[in-house]
N, C-alpha and C positions, 0 to 999 in steps of 0.2 A: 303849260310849263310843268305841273306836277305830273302829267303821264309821260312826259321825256323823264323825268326825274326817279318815278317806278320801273322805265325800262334801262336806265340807263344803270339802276343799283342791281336791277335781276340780271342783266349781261353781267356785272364783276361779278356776284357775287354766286349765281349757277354753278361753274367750277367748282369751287368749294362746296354746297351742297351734294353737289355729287360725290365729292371727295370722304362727304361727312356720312355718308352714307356705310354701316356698315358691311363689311366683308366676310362672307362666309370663304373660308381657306380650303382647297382645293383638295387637301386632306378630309374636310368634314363635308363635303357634296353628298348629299342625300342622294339615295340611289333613285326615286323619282323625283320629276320636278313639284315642285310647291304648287297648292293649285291658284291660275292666274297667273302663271308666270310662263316665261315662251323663252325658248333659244335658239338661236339660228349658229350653225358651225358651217364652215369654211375651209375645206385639207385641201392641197395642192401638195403633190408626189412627183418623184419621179424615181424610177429603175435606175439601180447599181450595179446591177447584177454582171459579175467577172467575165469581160469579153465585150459586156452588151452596154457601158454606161450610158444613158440616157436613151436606151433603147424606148423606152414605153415612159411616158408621163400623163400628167392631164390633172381634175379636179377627182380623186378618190385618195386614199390613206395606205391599206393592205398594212399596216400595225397589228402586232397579232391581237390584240384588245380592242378594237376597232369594227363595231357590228356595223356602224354605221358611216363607211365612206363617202366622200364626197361631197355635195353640196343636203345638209340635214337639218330638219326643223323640227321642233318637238313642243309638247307643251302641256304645263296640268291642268287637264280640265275635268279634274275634279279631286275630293279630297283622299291621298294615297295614289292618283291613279293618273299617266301620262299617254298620251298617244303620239308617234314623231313617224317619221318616213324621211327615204333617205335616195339619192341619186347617184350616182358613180359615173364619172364620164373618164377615158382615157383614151389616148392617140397613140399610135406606134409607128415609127418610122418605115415598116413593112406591111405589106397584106398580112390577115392573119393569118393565112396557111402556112405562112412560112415558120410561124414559132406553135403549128400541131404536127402531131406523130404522122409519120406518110406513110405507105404500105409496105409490104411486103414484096419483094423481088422474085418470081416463079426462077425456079430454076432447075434444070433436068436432075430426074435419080445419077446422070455419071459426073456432074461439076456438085457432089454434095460437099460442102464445106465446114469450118467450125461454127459456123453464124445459119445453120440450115437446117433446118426444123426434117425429121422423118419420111415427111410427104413431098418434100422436097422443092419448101418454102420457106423463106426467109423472114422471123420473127418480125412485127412493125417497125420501121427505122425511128429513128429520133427526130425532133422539128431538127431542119435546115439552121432558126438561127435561133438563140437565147430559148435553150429550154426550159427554164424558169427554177423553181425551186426542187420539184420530183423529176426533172429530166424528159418529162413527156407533154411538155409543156402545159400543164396543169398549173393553178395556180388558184389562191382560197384568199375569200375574205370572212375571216374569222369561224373555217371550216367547211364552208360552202365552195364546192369546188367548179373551176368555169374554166373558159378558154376564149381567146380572143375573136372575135366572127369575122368573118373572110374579107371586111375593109381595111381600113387604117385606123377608121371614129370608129370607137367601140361604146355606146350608151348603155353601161349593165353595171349592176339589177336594178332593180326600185325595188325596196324592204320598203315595209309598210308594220309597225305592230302597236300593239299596246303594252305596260308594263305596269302592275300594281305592288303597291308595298304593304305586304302582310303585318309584317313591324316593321320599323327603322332598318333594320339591321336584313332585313333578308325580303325578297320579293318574287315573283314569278312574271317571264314574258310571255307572250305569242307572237307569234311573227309570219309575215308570208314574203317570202324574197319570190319578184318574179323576174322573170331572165327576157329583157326587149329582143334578144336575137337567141333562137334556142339552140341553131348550131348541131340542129339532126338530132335534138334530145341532149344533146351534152353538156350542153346550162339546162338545168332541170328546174319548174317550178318546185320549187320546195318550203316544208314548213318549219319554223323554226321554236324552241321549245325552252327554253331558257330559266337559270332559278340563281339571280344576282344575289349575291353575297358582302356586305361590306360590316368591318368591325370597326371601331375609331378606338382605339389604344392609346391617344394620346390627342386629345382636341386641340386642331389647331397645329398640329405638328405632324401626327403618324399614323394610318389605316391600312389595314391591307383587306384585299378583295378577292372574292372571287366569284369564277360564274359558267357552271358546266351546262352545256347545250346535247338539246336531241335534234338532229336536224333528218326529217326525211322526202326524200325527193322521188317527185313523178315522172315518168318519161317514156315514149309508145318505143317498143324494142325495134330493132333494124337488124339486117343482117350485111351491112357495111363492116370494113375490116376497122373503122372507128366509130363507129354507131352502138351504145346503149345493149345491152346484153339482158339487160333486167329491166322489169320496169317499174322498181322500186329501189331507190339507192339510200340505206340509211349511214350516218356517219353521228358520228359524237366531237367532241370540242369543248377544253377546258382550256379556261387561263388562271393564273394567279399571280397575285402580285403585292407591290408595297407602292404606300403612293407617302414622299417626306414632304411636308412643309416647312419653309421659313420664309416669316412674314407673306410675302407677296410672292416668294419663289417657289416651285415646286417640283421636286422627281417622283417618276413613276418607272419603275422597271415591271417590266411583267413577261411568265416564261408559261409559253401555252402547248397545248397535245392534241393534235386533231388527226382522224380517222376515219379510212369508210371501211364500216365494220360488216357489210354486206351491200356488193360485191364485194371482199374482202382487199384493200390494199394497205400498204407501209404506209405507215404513218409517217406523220412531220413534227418537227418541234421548233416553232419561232420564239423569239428572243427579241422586247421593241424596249428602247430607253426612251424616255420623254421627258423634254426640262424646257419649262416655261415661267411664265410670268401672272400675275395678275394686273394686269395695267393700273385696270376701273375696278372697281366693284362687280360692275356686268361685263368686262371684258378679258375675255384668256387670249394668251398669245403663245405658241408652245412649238418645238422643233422637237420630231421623233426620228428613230433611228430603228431600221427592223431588219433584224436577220431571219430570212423568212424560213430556213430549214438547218440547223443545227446537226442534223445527223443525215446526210444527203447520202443515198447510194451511192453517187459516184460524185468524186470532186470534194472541195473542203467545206468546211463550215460556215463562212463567210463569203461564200459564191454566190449567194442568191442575197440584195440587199437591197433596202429600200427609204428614200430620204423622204421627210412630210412635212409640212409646215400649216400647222391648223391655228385656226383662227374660232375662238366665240364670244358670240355676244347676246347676253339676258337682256330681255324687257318684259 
């Protein structure tokens, strides 16, 4: 009678322990995990992009502050110091060929036209359907630039890093993003280089952040009219941002710059809102919003977009 009596107070009264538990505010997240403590996140995405809605979804993020899409697990094991890895999985309603660049059309010295190169070939065409955010159907997670591989199930990358915290307030990662399908070199392993930044300006209420990346990527050259030209691709990528708290609620805006600074190409600049919740103590519940290219060669500002809905949970 008294162990029905023990279980039957811990069932009411569990709830509220948990409840009683306090909450670090989403404003004050320590830039690594606590050590012994572990997080599993959860994003589900899918593609807005003008013409293409729901062209591409699946379990990844593509938020511009987002190193770590898809399904991600993390955890400190030890003091200052986290290691976490990450999965990305995404479907598209097409082969991938059809959203990469396709070749160049040969075409005589006597039909040369406005679109005809000297030698009397035709620049690389654009993909067939949803060119993404740069129009050559390129597409980055968090600077890291990829393309989708010639199925429909696209499983890319697995990040793998560690990240330590020097002080509170500033820390350094390492990372290795490797690409499941290389794609003739053009998902490139690469490494990633990272120096986190958060300020807390108001506990409990207001921080902003930041976190500029060196990322440089390996890849054996081709002489494909889409194939790898170098076989070194470095790029850079910054975000920054503000993250607001009240009580249990939280905004995050953040406005990031990535580039590959050799082979030289234009840069991008996304734009992600995120407003979520605290449920639990150990549970975030959060909807993002990402404009993946702000200043787009061609097309507007809000052509290229992206919905997410993440999910985490501490133990």
């Amino acid at each position: 009678m008294r162990r029905w009596l023990v279980w039957c107070l811990g069932a009411l009264f569990a709830p509220a322990l948990v409840l009683a538990q306090p909450t670090v505010y989403y404003s004050d997240r320590p830039i690594v995990l606590p050590k012994g403590q572990r997080e599993a996140n959860l994003d589900v995405s899918v593609g807005l992009n003008r013409g293409y809605r729901g062209e591409d979804f699946g379990i990844a993020a593509g938020l511009a502050n987002d190193r770590y899409p898809g399904l991600h697990f993390r955890a400190g094991v030890l003091k200052n110091f986290e290691l976490g890895l990450s999965l990305a999985f995404e479907y598209s309603m097409h082969h991938g060929d059809a959203y990469r660049v396709r070749p160049p059309i040969p075409v005589s010295d006597a039909h040369l036209g406005a679109f005809s190169t000297p030698t009397g070939t035709v620049e690389n065409r654009p993909p067939r359907l949803n060119p993404g955010p740069e129009g050559n159907g390129t597409r980055r997670i968090a600077g890291w630039p990829y393309r989708f591989g010639d199925e429909q199930a696209h499983l890319n990358p697995l990040y793998i890093y560690g990240r330590y915290a020097i002080v509170p307030q500033f820390g350094v990662e390492l990372g290795l993003l490797v690409p499941t399908d290389s794609l003739e070199g053009n998902n490139r392993p690469t490494l990633r280089l990272g120096l986190p930044f958060q300020w807390i300006l108001s506990r409990g209420l207001f921080s902003v952040h930041v976190q500029p990346d060196l990322l440089v990527g390996f890849a054996k050259k081709g002489t494909g009219f889409d194939m790898p030209q170098e076989t070194v691709l470095v790029s850079y990528f910054v975000d920054a941002g503000f993250t607001l708290a009240l009580a249990g609620a939280f905004l995050d805006v953040s406005l990031a710059w990535g580039q590959d600074a050799w082979p030289f190409h234009r840069g991008v600049l996304p734009m992600t809102f995120t407003m979520g919740y605290t449920i639990l103590p150990e549970w975030d519940l959060a909807l993002g919003v990402s404009l993946d290219n702000l200043i787009p060669k061609e097309g507007k500002a809000d052509d290229a977009r992206r919905l997410c809905l993440m999910n985490r949970i501490r133990f």
